[in-house]
KELUMNU-731579 format. One record per residue (C-alpha): residue in three letters; x, y, z negated. Coordinates in steps of 0.2 Angstrom, whole numbers, plus 5000, padded with zeros to 4 digits. Example, Ala and Ser with C-alpha at 12.3 -4.5 7.8 and 13.67 -1.06 7.14 Angstrom:
2
    aa      u      v      w
   ALA   5062   4978   4961
   SER   5068   4995   4964
***
This chain:
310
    aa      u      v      w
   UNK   5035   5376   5228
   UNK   5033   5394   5232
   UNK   5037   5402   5216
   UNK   5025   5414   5205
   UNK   5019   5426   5220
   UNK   5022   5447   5219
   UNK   5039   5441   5208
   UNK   5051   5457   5210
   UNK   5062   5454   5198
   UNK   5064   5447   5179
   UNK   5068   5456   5163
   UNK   5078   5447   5149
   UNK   5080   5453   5130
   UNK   5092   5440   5123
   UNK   5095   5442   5107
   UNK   5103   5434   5092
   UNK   5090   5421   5087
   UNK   5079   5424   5103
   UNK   5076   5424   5122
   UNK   5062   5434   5129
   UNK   5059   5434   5149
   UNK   5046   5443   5157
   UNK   5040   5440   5178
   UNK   5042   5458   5184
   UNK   5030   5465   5201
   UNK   5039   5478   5213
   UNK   5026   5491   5201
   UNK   5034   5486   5186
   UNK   5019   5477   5180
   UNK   5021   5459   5170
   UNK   5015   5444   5180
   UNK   5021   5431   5167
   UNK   5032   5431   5149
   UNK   5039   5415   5140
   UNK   5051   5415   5126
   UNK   5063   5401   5118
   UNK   5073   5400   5103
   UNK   5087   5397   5114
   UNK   5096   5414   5105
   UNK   5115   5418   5107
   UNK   5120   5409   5091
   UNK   5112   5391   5097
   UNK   5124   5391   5114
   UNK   5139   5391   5104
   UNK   5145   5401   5122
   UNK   5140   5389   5135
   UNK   5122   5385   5142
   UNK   5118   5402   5146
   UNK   5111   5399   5163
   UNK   5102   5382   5159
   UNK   5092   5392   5144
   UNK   5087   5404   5156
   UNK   5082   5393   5167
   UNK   5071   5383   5158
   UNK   5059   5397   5155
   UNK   5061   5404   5170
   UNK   5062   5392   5182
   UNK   5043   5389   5187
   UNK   5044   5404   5193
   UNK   5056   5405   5206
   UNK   5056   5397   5224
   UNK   5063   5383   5232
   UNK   5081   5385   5233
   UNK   5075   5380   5252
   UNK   5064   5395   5253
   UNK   5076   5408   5247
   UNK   5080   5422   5255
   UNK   5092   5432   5247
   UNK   5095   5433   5224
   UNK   5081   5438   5214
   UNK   5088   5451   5201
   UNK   5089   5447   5182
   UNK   5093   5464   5171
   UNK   5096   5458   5153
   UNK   5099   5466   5137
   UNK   5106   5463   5119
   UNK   5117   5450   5113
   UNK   5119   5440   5128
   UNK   5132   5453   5135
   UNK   5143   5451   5119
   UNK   5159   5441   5117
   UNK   5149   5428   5111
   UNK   5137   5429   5125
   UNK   5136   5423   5142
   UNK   5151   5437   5147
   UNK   5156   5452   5140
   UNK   5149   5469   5146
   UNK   5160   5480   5138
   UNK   5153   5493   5126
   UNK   5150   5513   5135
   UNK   5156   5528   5122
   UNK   5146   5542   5118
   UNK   5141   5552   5120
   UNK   5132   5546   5136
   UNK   5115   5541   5143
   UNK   5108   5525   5136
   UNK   5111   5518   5153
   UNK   5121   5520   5170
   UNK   5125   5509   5185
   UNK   5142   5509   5182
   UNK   5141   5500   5165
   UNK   5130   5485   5174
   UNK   5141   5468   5174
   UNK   5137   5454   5187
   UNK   5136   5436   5177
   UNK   5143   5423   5185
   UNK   5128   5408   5190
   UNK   5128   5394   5199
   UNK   5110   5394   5206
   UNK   5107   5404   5222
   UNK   5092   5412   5218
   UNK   5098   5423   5205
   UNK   5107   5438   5202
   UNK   5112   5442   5184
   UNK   5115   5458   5179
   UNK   5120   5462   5160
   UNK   5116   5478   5149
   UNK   5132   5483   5141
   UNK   5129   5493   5125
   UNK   5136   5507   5116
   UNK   5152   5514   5104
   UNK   5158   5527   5094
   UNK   5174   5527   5092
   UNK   5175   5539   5074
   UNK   5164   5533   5062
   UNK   5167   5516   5071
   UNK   5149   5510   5077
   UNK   5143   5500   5090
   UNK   5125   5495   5096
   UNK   5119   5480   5109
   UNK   5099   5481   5115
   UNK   5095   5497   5106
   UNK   5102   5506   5120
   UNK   5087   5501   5130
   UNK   5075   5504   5119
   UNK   5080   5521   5119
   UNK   5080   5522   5136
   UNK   5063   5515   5138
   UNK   5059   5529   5121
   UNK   5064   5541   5133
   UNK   5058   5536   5148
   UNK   5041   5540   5140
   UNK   5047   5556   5132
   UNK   5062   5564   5143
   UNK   5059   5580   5134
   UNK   5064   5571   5117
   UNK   5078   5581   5108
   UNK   5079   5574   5091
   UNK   5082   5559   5082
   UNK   5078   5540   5086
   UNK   5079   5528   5070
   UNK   5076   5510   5076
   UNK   5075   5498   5062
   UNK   5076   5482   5061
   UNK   5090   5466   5055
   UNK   5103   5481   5058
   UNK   5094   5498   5057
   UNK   5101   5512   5070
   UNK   5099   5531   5069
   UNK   5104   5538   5085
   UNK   5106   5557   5088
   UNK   5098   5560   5107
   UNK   5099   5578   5114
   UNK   5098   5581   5135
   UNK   5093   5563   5137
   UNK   5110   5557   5131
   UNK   5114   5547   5117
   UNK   5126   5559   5106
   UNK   5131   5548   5090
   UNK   5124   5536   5079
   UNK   5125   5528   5064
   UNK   5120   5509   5059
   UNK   5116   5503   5042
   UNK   5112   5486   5036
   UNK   5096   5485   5028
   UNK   5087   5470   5037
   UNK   5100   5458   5033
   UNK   5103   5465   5016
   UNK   5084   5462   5012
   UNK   5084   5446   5018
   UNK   5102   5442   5011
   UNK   5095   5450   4992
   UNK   5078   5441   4993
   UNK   5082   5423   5001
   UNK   5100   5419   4993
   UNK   5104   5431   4978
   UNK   5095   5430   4960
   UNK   5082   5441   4966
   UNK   5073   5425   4976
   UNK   5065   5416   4959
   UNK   5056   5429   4958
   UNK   5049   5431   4975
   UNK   5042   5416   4980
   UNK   5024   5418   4986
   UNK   5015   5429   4996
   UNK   5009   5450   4994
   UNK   5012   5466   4994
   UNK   5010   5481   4984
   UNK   5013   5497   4990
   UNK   5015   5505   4974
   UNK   5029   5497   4970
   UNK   5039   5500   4987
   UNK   5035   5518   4985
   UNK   5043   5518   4967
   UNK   5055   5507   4974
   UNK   5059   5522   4989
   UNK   5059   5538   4977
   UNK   5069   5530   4964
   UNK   5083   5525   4979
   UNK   5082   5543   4987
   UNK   5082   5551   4971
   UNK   5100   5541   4962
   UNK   5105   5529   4978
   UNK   5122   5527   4967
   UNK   5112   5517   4953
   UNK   5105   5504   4968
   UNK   5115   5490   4961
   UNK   5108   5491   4946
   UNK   5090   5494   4951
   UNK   5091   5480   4960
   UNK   5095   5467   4947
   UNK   5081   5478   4936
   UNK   5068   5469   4949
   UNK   5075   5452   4941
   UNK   5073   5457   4923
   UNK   5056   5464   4926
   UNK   5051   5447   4933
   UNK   5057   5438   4918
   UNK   5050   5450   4905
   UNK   5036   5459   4911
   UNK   5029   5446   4923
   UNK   5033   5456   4939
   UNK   5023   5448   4953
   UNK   5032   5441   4968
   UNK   5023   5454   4980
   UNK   5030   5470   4970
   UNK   5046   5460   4967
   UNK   5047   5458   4986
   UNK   5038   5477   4991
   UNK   5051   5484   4976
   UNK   5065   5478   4987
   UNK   5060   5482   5003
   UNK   5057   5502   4995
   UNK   5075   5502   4986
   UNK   5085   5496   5003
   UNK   5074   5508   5016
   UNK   5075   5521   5000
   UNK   5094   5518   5000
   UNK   5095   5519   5021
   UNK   5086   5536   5021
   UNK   5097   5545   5007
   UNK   5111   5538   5018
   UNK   5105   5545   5035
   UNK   5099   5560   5028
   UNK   5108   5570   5039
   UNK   5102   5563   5053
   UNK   5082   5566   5048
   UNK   5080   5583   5038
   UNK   5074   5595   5048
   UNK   5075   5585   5064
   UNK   5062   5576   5076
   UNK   5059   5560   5073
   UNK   5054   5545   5081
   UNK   5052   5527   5077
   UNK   5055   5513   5087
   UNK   5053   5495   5082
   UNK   5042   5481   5075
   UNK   5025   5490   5070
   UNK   5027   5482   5055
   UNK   5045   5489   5049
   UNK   5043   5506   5057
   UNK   5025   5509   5049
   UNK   5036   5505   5030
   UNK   5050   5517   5037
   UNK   5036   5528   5041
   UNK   5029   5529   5024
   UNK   5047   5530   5015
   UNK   5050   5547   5025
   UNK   5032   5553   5023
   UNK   5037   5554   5004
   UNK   5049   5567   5010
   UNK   5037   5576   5020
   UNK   5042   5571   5038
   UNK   5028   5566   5048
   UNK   5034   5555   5062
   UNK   5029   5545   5078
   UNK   5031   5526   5080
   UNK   5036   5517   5099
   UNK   5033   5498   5100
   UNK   5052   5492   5101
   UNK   5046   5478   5112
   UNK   5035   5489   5125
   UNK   5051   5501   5124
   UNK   5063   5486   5130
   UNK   5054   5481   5143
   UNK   5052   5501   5148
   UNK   5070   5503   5148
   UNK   5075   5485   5156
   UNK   5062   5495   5169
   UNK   5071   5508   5169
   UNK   5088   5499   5174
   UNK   5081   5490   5188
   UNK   5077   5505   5195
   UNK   5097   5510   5193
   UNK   5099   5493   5199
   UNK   5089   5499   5217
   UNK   5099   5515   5219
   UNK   5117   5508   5216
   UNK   5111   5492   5229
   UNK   5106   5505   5243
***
């Protein structure tokens, strides 16, 4: 067994719930991908390296043929305390990565070398950040002129403030895991079982959260009443949600966007709603593909990877 041929190195985004890999060539170019839902939270703190190798492993050599450890450059949870060791968090204001944050995981097989991703802090507001940091670093990998602003929705939405390549503050705000806390567990899930969407009701649900954010709580239980008196259809229920959290999110970061560029990065999905939200407000903005920008940024630290080896 020889292994998957041109393999350079391997790129890990292990988050939460998830484990993504890709098979990496010298050029940066994919050879292979897998994924599992071996995420952080189903090791309980222990199996990391088995997880990995079960995606991985028909991939690599004979431990016969080996000749020397193929590098492994991982991001997100993984480096957490609950992950496979702690890479400790870098303060900002700094660039999104650096050699000297890089932390060696211990393994057992000798084809490996693991390297973790540590992510960022902000010590005043308190903030922290795991796997964002290297999607703004494959953001800007594409765009190293960027002076703006980066908001990166997703389960825990990140605005990050980026002038002369560095990562100068940010700010994280809930909405993901509020939307699917609201629409899965609360009151608010009778009336959103079912498919749809309708975009007219996630932009009144966006205008009336940036107009009077301090009324959300009861516009949200307004979407409840609606249901049961006016026959609100589960696909405005669910669209009316989405508008009054991400309407909610931008009154909140409003200092981060007005008058700033500004640059989405995420599922095409999320950043095309975050798109429309801030259209309302006039901004027109560009969208990244989070996962083409994590594996640009992973890209990007193996090439740090190569200049702190020589």
């Amino acid at each position: 067994m020889t292994g998957l041929a041109g393999l350079d190195w391997i790129a890990v985004d292990w988050g939460t719930t998830r484990l993504r890999v890709w098979a990496m060539d010298r050029a940066g170019q994919v050879l292979a991908q897998a994924a599992s839902d071996r995420g952080i939270a189903a090791l309980d703190g222990a199996g990391h390296e088995a997880a990995l190798l079960a995606l991985i492993g028909g991939w690599l050599p004979d431990p016969a043929l080996v000749q020397g450890r193929l590098p492994v450059l991982a991001c997100g949870m993984v480096g957490s305390r609950q992950g496979w060791i702690e890479a400790p968090y870098r303060a900002v204001p700094c660039l999104p990565l650096a050699a000297v944050g890089l932390v060696a995981a211990p393994v057992a097989d000798p084809r490996l070398a693991v390297w973790l991703v540590p992510g960022l802090m902000q010590a005043q507001a308190a903030d922290v950040m795991r796997g964002e940091e290297v999607q703004i670093a494959g953001f800007l990998a594409a765009a190293p002129d960027f002076d703006g602003v980066l908001c990166l929705p997703g389960t825990h939405a990140k605005w990050a403030r980026i002038s002369a390549g560095e990562v100068v503050s940010f700010q994280t705000f809930m909405t993901g895991e509020l939307f699917a806390l609201l629409s899965e567990r609360s009151v608010l899930r009778h009336g959103m079982a079912g498919e749809g969407w309708d975009e007219a009701a996630f932009d009144a649900g966006v205008e009336v959260a940036l107009a009077r954010p301090e009324r959300l709580a009861a516009r949200l239980f307004s979407i409840r009443a609606e249901g049961l008196l006016q026959g609100l259809t589960p696909g405005a229920a669910r669209a009316r949600l989405s508008g009054l959290l991400i309407g909610a999110e931008l009154a909140g970061a409003k200092p981060y966007w007005l008058g700033q560029d500004v640059a989405l990065v995420g599922a095409e999905a999320l950043t095309a709603l975050y798109g429309r939200a801030l259209a309302q407000m006039g901004m027109q903005v560009r969208q990244c593909d989070g996962g083409t920008a994590v594996l640009a940024g992973l890209t990007a630290a193996r090439a740090i990877l190569r200049e702190k080896e020589r």
